[in-house]
DOKOL-537015 format. One record per residue (C-alpha): residue in three letters; z, x, y; residue number from 1. Coordinates in Angstrom, 2 decimals. Layout:
<pt><res>Ala</res><up>Z</up><east>X</east><north>Y</north><n>NUM</n></pt>
...
//
This chain:
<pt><res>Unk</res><up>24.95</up><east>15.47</east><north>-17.99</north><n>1</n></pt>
<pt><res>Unk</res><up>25.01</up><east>17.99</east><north>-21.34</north><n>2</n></pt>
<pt><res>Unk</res><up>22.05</up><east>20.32</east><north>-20.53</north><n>3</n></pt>
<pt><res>Unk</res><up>20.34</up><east>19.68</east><north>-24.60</north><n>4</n></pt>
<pt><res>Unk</res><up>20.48</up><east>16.05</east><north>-23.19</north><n>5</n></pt>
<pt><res>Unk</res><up>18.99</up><east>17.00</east><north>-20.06</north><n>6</n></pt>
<pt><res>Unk</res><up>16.07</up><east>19.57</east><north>-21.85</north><n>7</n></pt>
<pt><res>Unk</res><up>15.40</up><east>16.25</east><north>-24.56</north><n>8</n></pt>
<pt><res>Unk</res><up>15.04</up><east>13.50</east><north>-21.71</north><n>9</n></pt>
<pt><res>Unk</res><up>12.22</up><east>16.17</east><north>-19.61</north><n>10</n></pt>
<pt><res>Unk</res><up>10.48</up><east>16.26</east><north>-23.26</north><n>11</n></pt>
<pt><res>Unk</res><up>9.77</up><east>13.12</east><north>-23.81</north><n>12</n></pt>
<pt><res>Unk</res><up>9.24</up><east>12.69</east><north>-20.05</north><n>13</n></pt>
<pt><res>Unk</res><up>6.42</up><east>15.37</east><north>-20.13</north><n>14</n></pt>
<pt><res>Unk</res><up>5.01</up><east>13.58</east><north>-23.58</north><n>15</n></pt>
<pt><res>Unk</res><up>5.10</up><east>10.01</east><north>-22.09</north><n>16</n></pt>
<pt><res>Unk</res><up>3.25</up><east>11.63</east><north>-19.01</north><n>17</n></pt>
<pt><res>Unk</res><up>0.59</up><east>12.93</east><north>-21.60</north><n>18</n></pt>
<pt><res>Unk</res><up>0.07</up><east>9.39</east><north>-23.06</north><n>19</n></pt>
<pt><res>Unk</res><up>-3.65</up><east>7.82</east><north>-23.16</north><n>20</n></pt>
<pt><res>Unk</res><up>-4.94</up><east>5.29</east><north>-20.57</north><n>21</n></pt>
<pt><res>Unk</res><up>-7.94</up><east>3.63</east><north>-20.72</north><n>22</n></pt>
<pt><res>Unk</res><up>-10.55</up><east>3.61</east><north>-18.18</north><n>23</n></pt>
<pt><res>Unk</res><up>-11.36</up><east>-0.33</east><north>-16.93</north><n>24</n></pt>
<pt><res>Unk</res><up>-13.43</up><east>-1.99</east><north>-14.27</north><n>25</n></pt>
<pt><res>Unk</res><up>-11.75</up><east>-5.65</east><north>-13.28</north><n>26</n></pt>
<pt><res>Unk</res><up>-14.33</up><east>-7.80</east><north>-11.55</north><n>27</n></pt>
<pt><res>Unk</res><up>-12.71</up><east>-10.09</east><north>-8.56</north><n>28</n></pt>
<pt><res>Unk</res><up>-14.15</up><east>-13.92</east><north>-7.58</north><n>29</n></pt>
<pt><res>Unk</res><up>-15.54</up><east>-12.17</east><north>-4.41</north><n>30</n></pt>
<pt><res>Unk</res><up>-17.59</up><east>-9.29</east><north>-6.48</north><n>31</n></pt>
<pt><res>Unk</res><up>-15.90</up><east>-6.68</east><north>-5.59</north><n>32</n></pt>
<pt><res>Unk</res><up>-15.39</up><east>-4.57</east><north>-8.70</north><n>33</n></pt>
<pt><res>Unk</res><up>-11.60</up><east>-2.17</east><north>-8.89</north><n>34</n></pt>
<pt><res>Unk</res><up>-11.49</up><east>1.05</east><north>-10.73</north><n>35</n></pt>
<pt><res>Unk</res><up>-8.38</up><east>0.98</east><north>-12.68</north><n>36</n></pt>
<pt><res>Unk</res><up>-6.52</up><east>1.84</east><north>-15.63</north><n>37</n></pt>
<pt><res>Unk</res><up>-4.43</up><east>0.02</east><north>-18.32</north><n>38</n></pt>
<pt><res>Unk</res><up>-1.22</up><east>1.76</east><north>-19.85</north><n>39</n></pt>
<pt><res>Unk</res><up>-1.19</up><east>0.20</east><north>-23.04</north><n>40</n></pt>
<pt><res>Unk</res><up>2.00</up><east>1.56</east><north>-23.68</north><n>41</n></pt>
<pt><res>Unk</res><up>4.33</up><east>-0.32</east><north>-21.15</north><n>42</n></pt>
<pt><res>Unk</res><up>1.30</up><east>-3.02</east><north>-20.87</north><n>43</n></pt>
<pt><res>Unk</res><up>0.59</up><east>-2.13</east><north>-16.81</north><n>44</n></pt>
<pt><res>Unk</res><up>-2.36</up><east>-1.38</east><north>-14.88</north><n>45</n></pt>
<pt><res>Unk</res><up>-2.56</up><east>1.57</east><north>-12.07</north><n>46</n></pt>
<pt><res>Unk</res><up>-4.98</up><east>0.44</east><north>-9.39</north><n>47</n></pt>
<pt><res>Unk</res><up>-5.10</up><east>2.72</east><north>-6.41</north><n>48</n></pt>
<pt><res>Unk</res><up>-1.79</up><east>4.47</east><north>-7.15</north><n>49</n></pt>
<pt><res>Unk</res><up>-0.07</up><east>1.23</east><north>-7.85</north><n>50</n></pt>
<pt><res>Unk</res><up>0.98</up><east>0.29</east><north>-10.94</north><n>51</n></pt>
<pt><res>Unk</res><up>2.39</up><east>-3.66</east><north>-12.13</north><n>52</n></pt>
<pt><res>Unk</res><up>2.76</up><east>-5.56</east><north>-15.59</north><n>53</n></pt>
<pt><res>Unk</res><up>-0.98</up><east>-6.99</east><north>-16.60</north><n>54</n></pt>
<pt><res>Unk</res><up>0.84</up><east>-10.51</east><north>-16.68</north><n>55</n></pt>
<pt><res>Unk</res><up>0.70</up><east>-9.95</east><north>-12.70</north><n>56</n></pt>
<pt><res>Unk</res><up>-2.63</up><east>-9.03</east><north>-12.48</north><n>57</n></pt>
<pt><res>Unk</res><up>-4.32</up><east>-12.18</east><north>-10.82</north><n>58</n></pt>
<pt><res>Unk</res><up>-1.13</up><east>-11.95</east><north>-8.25</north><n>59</n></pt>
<pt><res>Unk</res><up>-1.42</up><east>-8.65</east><north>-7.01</north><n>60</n></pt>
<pt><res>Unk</res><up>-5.22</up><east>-8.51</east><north>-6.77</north><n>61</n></pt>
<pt><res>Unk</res><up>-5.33</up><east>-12.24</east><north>-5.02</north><n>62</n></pt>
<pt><res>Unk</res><up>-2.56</up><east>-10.35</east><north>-2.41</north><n>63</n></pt>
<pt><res>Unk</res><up>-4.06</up><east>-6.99</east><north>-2.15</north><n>64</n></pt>
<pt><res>Unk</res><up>-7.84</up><east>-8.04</east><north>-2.23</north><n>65</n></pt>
<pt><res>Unk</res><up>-7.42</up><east>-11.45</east><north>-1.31</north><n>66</n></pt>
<pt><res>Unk</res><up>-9.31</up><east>-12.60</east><north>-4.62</north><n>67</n></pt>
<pt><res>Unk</res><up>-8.16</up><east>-12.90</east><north>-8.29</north><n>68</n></pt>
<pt><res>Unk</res><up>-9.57</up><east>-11.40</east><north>-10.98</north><n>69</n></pt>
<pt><res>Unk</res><up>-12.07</up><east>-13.15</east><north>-13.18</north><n>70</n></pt>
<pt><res>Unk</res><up>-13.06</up><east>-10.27</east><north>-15.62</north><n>71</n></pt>
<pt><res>Unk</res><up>-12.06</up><east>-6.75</east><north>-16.76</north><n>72</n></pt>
<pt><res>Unk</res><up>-14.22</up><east>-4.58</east><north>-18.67</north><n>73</n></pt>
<pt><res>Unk</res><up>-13.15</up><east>-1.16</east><north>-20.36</north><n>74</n></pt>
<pt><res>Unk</res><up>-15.41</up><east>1.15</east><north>-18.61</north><n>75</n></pt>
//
């Protein structure tokens, strides 16, 4: 690989790394409430150093928490 190709794809790596999340709380049937963060960029969510598409959500929660999520709240 050309090294200006090289120095341009580690640029917009470090800016994409930069990019805003928000802060959200998502509230599972059980009560338990998960600390998270949305990417609105690619649309994913980052719970506990996992990250998945937000169409998934109710999925991975339901397999990792054993209970989907009913509500998510910026926070």
């Amino acid at each position: 690989m050309n090294d200006a190709v090289l120095r341009q794809l580690r640029s917009i790596a470090s800016d994409l790394s930069e990019r805003g999340k928000f802060e959200i709380k998502i509230e599972l049937k059980s009560g338990t409430v998960l600390k998270a963060k949305y990417d609105p960029l690619f649309h994913s969510v980052i719970i506990a150093g996992t990250t998945f598409p937000v169409s998934e959500l109710k999925k991975w929660t339901k397999l990792f928490w054993g209970s989907e999520a009913v509500m998510i709240v910026k926070g």
